[in-house]
TIMAR-747603 format. One record per residue (C-alpha): x negated, y negated, z. Coordinates in Angstrom, 1 decimal. Each point is the difference from the previous one (the first is absolute). Example, Ala and Ser with C-alpha at 12.3 -4.5 7.8 and 13.67 -1.06 7.14 Angstrom:
% residues 2
+--------+--------+--------+
|     c1 |     c2 |     c3 |
+--------+--------+--------+
|  -12.3 |    4.5 |    7.8 |
|   -1.4 |   -3.4 |   -0.7 |
+--------+--------+--------+
% end
This chain:
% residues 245
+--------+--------+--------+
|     c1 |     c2 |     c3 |
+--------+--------+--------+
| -204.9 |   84.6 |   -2.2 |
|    2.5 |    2.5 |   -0.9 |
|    3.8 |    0.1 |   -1.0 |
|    0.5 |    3.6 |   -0.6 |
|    0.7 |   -0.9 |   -4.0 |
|   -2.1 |    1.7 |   -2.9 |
|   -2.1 |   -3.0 |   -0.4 |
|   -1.3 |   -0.1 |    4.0 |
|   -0.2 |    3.6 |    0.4 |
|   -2.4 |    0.3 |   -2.9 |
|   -2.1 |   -3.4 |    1.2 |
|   -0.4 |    2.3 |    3.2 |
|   -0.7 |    3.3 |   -1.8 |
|   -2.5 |   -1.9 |   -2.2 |
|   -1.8 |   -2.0 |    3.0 |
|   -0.3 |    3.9 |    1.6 |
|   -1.0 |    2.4 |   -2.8 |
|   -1.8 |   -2.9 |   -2.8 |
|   -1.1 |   -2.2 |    2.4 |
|   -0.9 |    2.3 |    2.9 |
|    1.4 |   -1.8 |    2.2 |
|   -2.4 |    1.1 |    3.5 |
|    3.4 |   -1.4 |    2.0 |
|    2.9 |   -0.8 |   -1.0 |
|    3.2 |   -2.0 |    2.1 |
|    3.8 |    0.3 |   -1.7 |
|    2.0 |   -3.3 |    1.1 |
|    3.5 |    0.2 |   -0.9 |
|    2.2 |   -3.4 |    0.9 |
|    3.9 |    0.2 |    0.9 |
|    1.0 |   -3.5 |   -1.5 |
|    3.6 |    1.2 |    0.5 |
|   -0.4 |    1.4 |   -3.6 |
|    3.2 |    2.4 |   -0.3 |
|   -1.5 |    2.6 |   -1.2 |
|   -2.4 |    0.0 |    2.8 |
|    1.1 |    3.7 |    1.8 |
|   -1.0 |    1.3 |   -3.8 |
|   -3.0 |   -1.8 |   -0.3 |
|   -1.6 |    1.2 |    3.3 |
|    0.9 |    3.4 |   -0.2 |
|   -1.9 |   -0.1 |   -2.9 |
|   -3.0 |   -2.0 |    1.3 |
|   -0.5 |    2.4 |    2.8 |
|   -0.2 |    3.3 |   -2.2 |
|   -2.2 |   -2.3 |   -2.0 |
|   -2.3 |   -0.6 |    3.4 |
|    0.2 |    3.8 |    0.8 |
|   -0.9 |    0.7 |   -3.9 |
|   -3.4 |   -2.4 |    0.2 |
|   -0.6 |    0.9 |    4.0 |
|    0.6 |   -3.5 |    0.6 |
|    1.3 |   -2.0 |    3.1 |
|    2.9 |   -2.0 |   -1.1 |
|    0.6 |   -3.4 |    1.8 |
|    3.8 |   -1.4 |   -0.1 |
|    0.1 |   -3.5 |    0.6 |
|    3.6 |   -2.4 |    0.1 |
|    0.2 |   -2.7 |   -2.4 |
|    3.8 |    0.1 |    0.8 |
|   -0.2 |   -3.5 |    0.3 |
|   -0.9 |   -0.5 |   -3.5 |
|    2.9 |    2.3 |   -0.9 |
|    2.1 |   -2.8 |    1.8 |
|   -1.7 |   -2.7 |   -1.9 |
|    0.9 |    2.1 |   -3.2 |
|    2.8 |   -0.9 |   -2.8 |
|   -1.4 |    3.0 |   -2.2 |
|    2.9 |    2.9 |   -0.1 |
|   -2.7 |    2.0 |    1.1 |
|    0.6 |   -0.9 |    3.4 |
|    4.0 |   -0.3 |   -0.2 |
|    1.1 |    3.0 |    1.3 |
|    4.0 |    1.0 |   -1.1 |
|   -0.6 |   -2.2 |   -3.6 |
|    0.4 |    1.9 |   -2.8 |
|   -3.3 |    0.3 |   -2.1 |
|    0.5 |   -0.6 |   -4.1 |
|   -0.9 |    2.5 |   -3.0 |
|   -2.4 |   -1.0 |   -2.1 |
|    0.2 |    1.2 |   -3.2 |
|   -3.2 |    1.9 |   -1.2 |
|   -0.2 |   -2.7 |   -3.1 |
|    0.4 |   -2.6 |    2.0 |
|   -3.2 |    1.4 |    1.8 |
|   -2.2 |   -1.9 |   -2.8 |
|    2.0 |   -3.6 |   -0.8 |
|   -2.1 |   -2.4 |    1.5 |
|    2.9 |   -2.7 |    0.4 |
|    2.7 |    2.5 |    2.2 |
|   -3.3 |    0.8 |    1.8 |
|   -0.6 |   -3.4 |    0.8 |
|    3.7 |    0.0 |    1.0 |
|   -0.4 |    3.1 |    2.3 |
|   -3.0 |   -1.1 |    2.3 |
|    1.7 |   -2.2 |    2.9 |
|    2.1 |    3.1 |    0.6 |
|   -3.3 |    2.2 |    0.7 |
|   -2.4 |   -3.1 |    1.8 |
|   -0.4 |   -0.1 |    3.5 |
|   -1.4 |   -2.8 |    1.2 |
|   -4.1 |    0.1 |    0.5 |
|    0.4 |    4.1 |    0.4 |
|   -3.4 |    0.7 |   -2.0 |
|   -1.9 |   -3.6 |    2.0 |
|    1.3 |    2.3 |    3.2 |
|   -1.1 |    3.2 |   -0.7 |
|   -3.6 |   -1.2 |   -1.2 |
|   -0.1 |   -1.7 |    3.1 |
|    1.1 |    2.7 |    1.9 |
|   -2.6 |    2.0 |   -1.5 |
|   -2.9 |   -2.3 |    0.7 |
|    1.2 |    0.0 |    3.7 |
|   -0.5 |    3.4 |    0.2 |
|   -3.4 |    0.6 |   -1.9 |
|   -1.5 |   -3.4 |    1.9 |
|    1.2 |    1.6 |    3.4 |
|   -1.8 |    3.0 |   -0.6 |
|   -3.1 |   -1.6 |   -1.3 |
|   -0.4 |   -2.0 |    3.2 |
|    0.8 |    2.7 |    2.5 |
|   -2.8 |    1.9 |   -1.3 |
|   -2.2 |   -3.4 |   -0.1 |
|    1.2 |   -0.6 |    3.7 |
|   -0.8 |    3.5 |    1.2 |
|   -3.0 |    1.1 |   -2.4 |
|   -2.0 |   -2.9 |   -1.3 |
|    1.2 |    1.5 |   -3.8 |
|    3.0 |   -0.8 |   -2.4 |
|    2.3 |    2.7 |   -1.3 |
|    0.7 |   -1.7 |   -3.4 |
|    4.0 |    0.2 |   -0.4 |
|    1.7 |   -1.4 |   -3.5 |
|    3.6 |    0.0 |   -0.8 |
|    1.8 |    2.1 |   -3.2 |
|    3.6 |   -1.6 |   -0.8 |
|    1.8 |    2.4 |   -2.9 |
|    0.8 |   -3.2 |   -2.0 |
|    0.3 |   -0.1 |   -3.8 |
|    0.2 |   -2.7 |   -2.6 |
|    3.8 |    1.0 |   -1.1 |
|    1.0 |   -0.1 |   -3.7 |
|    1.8 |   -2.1 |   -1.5 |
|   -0.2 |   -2.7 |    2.6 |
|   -2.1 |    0.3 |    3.0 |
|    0.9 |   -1.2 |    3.4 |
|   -2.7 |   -2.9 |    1.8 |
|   -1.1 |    2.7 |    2.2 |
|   -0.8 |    2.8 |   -2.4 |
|   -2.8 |   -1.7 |   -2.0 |
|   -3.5 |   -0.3 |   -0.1 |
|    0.5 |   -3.9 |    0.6 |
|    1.6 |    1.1 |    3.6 |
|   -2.6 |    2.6 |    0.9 |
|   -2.9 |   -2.6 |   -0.2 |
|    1.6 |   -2.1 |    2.1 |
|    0.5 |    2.6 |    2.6 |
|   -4.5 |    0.6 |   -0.4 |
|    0.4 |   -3.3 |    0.1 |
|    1.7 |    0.0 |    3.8 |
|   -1.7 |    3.1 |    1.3 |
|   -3.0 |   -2.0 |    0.1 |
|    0.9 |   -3.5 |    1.5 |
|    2.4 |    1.4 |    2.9 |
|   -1.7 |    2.7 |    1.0 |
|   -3.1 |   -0.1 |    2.8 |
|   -3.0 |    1.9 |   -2.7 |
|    1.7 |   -0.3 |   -3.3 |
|   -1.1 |    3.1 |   -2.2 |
|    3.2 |    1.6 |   -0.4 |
|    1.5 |    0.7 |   -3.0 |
|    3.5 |    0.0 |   -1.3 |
|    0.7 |    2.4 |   -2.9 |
|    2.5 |    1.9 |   -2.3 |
|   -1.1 |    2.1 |   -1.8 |
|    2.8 |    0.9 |   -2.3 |
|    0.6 |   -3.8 |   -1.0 |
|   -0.5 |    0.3 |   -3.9 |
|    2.0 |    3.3 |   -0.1 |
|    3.3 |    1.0 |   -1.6 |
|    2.4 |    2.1 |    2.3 |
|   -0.5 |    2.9 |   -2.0 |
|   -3.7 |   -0.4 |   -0.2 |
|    0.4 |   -0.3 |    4.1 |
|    1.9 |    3.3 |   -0.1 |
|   -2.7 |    1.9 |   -2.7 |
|   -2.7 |   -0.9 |    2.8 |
|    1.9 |    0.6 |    3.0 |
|    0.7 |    3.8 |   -1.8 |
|   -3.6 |    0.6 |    0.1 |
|   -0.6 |   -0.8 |    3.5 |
|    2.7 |    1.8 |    1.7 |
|    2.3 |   -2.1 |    0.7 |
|    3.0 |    1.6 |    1.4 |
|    3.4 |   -1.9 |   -1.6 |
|    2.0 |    1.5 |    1.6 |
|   -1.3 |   -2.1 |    3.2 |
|    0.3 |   -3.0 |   -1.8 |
|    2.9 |   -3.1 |   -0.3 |
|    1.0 |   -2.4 |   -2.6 |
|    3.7 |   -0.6 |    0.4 |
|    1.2 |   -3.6 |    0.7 |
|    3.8 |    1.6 |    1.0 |
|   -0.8 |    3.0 |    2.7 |
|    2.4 |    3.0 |   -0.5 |
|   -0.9 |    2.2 |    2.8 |
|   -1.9 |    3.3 |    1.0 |
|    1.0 |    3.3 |   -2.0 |
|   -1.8 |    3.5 |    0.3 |
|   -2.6 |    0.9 |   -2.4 |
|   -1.7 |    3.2 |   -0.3 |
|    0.2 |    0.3 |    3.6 |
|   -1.3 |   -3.2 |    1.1 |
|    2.2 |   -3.2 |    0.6 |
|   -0.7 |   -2.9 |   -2.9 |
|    1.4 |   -3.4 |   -0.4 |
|    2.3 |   -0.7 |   -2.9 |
|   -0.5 |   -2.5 |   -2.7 |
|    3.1 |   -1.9 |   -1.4 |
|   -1.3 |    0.5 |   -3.4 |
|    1.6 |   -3.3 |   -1.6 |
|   -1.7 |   -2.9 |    1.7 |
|   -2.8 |   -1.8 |   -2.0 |
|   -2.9 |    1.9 |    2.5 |
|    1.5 |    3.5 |   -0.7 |
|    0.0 |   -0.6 |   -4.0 |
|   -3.2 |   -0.4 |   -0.1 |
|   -1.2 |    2.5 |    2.4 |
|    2.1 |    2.6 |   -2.7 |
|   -1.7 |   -1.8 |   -2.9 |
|   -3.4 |    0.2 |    1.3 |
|   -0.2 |    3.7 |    0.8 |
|    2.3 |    0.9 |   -3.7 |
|   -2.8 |   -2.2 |   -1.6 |
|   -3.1 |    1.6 |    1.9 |
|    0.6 |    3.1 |   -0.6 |
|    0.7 |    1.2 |    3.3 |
|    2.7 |    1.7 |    1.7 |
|    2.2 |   -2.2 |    2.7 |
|    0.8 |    2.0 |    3.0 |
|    2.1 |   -2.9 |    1.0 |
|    4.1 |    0.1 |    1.0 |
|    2.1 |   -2.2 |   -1.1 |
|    3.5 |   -0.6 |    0.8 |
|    1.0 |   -1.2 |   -3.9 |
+--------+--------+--------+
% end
C-alpha cells in the first residue's frame, strides 16, 4: 500500500531490495485526497523505479465520508510551526484536522483483497498458493500517535487477515513502525530511493520544472512538509524537494 510519501516509497523500496521481494504489487487509493494528482505522479515513477505494476483503486467514497481537510479541496491548510512539531498537547489539538475516517482499516483491507485474490487464483488454476502479505508505510508518530499508526493497530489487522480470509496465513506488516522520520529518510538514502518522486504535502501547490523533468510542489508550511524538511536537515541528507515557501 503506497501513498507516494517518503515513508511508503521506502516500505516499497525496502520490501524490494531487503526483503527481495520475488513480486511485488504497488496499490495506490484516490480517497479524494487533494493532493492526489501529486501523489500518483509520484507513485507511478515509483512503480517504474521498482518494475512494479501499480493498481489504482477508488475509495472516493471514503473521501466523501471524510471531515479531515485532507479531503476538503479549496480550504486553506494551516502552518505549523516547526516547535510546535514536538508539543504533545497542540498535537493532540491538530489530529481531527488530519483523520480520515477508517483510511488505514481500508487500505489493509484493500491489501488483503488483493494478496487473497492472487493466492486463490493460483490455488484454483494450479493446486499451489502464491503466498501474498501486505506492507502499509505506517509509523508510530512522535509526540502523539494516531490509533492507526501503532503496534496495538497492526495486530489487530494479523489479527483480521486471518479470520476473514478463506486460508489465513497472510501477514500484515510495517516495517518502518518504530522509526523516526529522519531515521526513515537515513534508510531510504541507502536503498535508492528517488525523493524527488516522492510526496508529503497536506496543501498541494502544483507541478513546476525541475532539471528537466516535471515535479510536484510542496507548500512547505503545513505540519507534513515541516517534517519532511526536518527529517532530511537532521539525517544528513540532501532534499531534492520544491517547495513553494
Amino acid at each position: 500500500m503506497t501513498s507516494g510519501g517518503v515513508d511508503s516509497v521506502t516500505t516499497a523500496f525496502y520490501v524490494k531490495h531487503r526483503l527481495l521481494a520475488p513480486k511485488m504489487l504497488l496499490v495506490f487509493a484516490d480517497y479524494h485526497q487533494r493532493t492526489y494528482e501529486y501523489e500518483k505522479a509520484c507513485v507511478a515513477e515509483v512503480a517504474t523505479a521498482l518494475g512494479a505494476p501499480l493498481k489504482l483503486i477508488d475509495l472516493g467514497w471514503l473521501g466523501e465520508l471524510s471531515t479531515s481537510l485532507l479531503t476538503k479541496r479549496g480550504m486553506p491548510i494551516p502552518e505549523t510551526k516547526e516547535e510546535d512539531l514536538w508539543d504533545a498537547k497542540k498535537a493532540e489539538g491538530r489530529i481531527l484536522k488530519w483523520w480520515d475516517v477508517v483510511r488505514n482499516l481500508q487500505l489493509v483491507t484493500a491489501g488483503l483483497a488483493h494478496a487473497e485474490s492472487a493466492d486463490l487464483r493460483s490455488y484454483l488454476s494450479t493446486g499451489q498458493r502464491e503466498a501474498w502479505d501486505v506492507y502499509i508505510g505506517i509509523r508510530r508518530e512522535t509526540p502523539v500517535a494516531m490509533k492507526d499508526n501503532t503496534p496495538e493497530f497492526l495486530e489487530l489487522m494479523g489479527q483480521v487477515a486471518e479470520q476473514a480470509t478463506h486460508f489465513g496465513g497472510y501477514h500484515v506488516s510495517a516495517p518502518l513502525i518504530t522509526y523516526d522520520k529522519d531515521a526513515v529518510v537515513r534508510l531510504g538514502e541507502e536503498l535508492g530511493v528517488p525523493w524527488e518522486c516522492t510526496y508529503s504535502c497536506y496543501s498541494g501547490s502544483g507541478f513546476t520544472k525541475a532539471n528537466g523533468r516535471s515535479v510536484p510542489v510542496h507548500c512547505g508550511y503545513c505540519s507534513n512538509c515541516k517534517r519532511r524538511k526536518l527529517a532530511f536537515a537532521q539525517a544528513g541528507v540532501r532534499d531534492p524537494s520544491v517547495y513553494s515557501t
